[in-house]
N, C-alpha and C positions, 0 to 999 in steps of 0.2 A: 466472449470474455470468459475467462477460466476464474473458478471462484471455490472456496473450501467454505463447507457446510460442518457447523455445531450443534448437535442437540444436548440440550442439559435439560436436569431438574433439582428442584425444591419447595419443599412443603413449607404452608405454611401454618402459620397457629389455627389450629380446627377452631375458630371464633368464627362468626357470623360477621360481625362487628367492625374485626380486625383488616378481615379478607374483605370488605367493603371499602375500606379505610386505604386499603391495601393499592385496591385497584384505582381510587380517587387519584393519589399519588401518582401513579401513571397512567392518568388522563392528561390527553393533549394540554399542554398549558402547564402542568403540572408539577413537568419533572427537571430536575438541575437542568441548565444548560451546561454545566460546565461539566458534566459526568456525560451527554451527549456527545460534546465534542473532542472528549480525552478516551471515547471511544473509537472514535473515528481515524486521531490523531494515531490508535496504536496498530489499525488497520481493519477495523469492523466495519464495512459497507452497508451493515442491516442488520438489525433485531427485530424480532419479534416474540411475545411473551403470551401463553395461551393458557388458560385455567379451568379448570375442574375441579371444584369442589375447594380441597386447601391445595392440590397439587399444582404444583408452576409446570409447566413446558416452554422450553427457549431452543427458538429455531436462531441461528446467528452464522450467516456466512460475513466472511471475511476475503482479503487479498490473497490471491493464489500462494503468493511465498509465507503465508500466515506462519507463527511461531507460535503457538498458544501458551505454555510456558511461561517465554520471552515475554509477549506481549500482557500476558495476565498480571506478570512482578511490573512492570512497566506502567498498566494502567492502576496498580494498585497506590501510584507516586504522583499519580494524577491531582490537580487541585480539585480540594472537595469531594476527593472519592473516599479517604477512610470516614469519612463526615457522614459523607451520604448512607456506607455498608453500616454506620452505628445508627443514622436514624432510619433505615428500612428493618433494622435488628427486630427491632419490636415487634414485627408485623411474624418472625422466620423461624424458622427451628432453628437456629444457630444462637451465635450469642456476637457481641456487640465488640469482639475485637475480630471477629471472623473478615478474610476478605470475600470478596467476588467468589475467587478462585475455589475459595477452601467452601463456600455455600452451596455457588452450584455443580450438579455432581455431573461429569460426564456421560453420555447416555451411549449405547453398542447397538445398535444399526442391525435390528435379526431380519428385516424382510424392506424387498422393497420389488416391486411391480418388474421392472425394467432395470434387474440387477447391472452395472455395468466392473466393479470390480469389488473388494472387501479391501478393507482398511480399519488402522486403527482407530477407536475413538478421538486422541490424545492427538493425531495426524490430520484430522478434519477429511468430510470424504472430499474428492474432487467434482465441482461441480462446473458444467457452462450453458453459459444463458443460449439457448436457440434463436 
């Protein structure tokens, strides 16, 4: 199965507190359903969110003809997503009209083991499952 790989980041408030608060929010159980499933809806197969310290890391493949753009204004119209980007605000360096899109930044891909080609961030790389 052919599949496009996302890396993004963003920080969060250097709080103790916060970034405890933070990750509560997405513990199992925890998170909208309905921001789960209008990710899904816009062709996101998988996320994954990985932390250090206040720094986010989001691994997020998606369906091979993925549109990130497209699909970011798309999931921005979702129910309960600008709801949700104002109540995760708190926790972000951003601010509480910000989307998704405009939070998490795009990450450029300098090294990988078993290079297979270069692409742009904004393009997702090409990935398939073995």
């Amino acid at each position: 199965m052919r599949f496009k790989r996302y890396c993004k980041t963003l920080l969060l408030e250097n709080n103790p507190d916060l970034i405890e608060a933070y990750k509560n929010v997405h513990s199992p159980g925890n998170t909208w359903p309905e921001i789960a499933q209008g990710m899904k809806e816009v062709g996101i197969l998988d996320m994954e969110i990985y932390i250090h310290e206040n720094r986010l890391f989001m691994i997020m493949d998606t369906v091979a003809d993925f549109d990130h753009d497209r699909a970011m204004n798309e999931l921005a119209g979702k129910p309960r997503q600008s709801e949700w980007e104002a109540f995760v605000s708190r926790f972000q360096v951003t601010s509480k009209e910000a989307s998704a899109n405009e939070k998490w930044v795009l990450m450029e891909r300098i090294y990988e083991l078993d290079p297979s080609a270069e692409y742009k961030a904004i393009d997702g790389q090409q990935k398939q499952t073995k």
